[in-house]
KOLGU-987929 format. One record per residue (C-alpha): x, y, z negated; residue in three letters. Coordinates in steps of 0.2 Angstrom, whole numbers, padded with zeros to 4 digits, always signed. Layout:
KOLGU-987929
XYZALA...
END
This chain:
KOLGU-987929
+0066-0983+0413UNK+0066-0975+0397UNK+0063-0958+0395UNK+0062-0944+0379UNK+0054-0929+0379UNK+0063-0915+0371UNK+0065-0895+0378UNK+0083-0903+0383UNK+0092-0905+0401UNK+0080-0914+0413UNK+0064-0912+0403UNK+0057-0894+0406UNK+0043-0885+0394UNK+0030-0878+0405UNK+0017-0868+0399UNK+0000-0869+0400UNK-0010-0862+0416UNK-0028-0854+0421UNK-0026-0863+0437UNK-0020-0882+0430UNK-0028-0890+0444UNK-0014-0884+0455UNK-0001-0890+0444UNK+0008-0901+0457UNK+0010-0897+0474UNK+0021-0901+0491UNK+0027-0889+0503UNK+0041-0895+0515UNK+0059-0888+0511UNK+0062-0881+0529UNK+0046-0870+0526UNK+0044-0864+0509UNK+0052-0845+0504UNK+0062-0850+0489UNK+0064-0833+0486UNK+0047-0827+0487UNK+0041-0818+0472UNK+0022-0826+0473UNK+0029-0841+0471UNK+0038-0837+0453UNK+0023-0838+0444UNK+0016-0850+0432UNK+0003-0856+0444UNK+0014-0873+0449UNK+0022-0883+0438UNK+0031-0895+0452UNK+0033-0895+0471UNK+0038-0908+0480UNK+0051-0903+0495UNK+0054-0919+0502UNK+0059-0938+0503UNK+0070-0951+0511UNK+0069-0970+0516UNK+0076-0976+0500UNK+0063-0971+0488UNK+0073-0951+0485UNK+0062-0937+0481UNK+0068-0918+0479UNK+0055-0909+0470UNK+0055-0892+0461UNK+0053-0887+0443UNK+0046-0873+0438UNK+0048-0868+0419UNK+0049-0854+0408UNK+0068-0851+0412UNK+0067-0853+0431UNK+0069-0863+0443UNK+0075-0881+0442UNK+0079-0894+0458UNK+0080-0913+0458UNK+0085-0929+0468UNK+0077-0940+0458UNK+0080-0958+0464UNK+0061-0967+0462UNK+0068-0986+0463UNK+0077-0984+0447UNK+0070-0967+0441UNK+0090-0960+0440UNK+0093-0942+0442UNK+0105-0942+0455UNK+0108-0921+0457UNK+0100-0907+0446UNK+0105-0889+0452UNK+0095-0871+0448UNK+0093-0856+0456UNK+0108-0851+0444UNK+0120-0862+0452UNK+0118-0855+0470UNK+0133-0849+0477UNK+0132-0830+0483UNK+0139-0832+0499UNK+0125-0845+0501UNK+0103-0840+0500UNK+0095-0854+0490UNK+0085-0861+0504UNK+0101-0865+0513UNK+0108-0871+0496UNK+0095-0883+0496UNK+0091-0890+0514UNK+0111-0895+0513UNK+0109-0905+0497UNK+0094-0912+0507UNK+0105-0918+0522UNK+0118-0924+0509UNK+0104-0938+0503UNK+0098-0941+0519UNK+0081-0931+0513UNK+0067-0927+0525UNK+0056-0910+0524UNK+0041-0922+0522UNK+0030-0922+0505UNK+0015-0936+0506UNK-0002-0935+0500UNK-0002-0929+0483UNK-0018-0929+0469UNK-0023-0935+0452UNK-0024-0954+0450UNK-0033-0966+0452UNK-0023-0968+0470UNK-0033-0978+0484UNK-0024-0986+0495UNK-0028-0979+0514UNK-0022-0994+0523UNK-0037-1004+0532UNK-0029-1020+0526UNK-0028-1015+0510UNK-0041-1005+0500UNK-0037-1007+0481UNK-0036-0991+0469UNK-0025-0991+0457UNK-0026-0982+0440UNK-0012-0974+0430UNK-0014-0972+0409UNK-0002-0972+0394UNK+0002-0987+0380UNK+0005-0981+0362UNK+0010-0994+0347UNK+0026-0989+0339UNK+0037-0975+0330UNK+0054-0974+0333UNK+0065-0962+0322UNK+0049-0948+0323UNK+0046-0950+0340UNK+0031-0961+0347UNK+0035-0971+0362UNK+0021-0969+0376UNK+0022-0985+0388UNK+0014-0979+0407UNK+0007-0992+0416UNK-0002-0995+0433UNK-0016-1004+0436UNK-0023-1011+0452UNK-0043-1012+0452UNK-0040-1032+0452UNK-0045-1037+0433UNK-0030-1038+0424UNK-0016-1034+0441UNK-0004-1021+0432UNK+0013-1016+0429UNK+0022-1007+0418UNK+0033-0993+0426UNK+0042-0983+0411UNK+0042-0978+0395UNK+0046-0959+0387UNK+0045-0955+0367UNK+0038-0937+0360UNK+0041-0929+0344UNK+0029-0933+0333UNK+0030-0915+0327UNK+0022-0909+0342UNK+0011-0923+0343UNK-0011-0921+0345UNK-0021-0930+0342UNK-0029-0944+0353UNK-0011-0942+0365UNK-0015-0956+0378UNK-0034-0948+0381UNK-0026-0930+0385UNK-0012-0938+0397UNK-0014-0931+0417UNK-0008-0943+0429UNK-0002-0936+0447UNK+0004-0945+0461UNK+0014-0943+0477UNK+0015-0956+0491UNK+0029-0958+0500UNK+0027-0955+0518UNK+0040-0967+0521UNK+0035-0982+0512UNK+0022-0989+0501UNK+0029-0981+0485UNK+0022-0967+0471UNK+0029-0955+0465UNK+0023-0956+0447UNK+0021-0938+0436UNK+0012-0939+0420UNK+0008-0922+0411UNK+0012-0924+0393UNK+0004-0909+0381UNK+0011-0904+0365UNK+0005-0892+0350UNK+0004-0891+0333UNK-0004-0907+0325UNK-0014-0898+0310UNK-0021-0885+0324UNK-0025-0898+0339UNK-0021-0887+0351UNK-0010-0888+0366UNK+0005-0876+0367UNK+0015-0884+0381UNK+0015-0896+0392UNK+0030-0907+0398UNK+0031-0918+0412UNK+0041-0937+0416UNK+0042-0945+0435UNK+0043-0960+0436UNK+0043-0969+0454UNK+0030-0985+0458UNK+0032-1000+0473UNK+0017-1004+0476UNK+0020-1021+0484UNK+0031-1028+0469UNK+0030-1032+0452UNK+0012-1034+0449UNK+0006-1047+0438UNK
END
């Protein structure tokens, strides 16, 4: 799945925070206040309300503008539903307008563990870890493409899992090397959720401004090679 990042529809600016470690988080829908004021700040860039059967994941946004929500379909990497806080009905709160886009997908309130790669597998048939890092080599119309891969500890077992382009106006230095790499596991089936934590800035200054974030879903019992 190819992906650009730009401060454009899907792709949300978020800015830089004193507490990065809690970046990415999971609280199940039926139990988070989305209308609590503490949880307005920039401390969270992402929580993860839920997940289906079928490899759907609703996750929050949080971004300087508010508050964005996604079905994001992880066996293709589609969008299949964006809404906002903006686009609640007023007859509705957003917590209801949420839990019934969740039943319309079929969507559990369940999140799955979630933490910064490398991913070991918890399964006591299977105890491989897998690593996550980003591929650069060309430019296209000033933007660098970034190719995300997985990698499983067996020497030379990977895959890659999607590609996104940044402006090569925002662009550090050494882009791959400050890449973060999330994950979420499915608590349905044996599939990541993928987030990588892109940061921008001014080239001549080396300094990150923003960050920026891409999901991308990973199987991992397919495509390895």
């Amino acid at each position: 799945m190819y992906k650009k990042i730009s401060i454009e529809f899907f792709i949300f600016v978020l800015f830089i925070s004193n507490v990065w470690a809690n970046a990415i988080r999971g609280i199940p829908y039926d139990t988070y206040d989305f209308n609590s004021e503490l949880q307005r700040l920039f401390d969270v860039n992402i929580t993860i309300l839920g997940w289906n059967r079928n490899g759907y994941v609703l996750y929050e946004v949080h971004s300087q503008v508010g508050k964005d929500y996604i079905v994001q379909n992880l066996v293709d990497d589609n969008t299949i539903w964006h809404g906002s806080e903006y686009s609640v009905p007023e007859s509705i709160t957003i917590k209801e307008y949420i839990t019934k886009i969740a039943k319309n997908y079929n969507i559990d309130p369940v999140v799955g563990s979630i933490n910064k790669f490398p991913y070991r597998a918890s399964d006591r048939f299977d105890n491989r870890e897998y690593i996550c890092y980003g591929q650069t080599g060309r430019i296209e119309k000033d933007n660098l493409v970034i190719d995300i891969f997985v990698r499983r500890n067996e020497q030379g077992i990977q895959k890659k899992i999607g590609t996104f382009w940044q402006d090569t106006a925002l662009l550090l230095n050494n882009i791959t090397e400050r890449l973060e790499f999330w994950y979420v596991k499915s608590p349905f089936e044996n599939r990541l959720a993928v987030i990588v934590l892109s940061p921008m800035g001014h080239p001549e200054w080396d300094e990150t401004i923003v960050y920026t974030e891409v999901i991308f879903g990973c199987h991992l019992d397919v495509g390895f090679n």
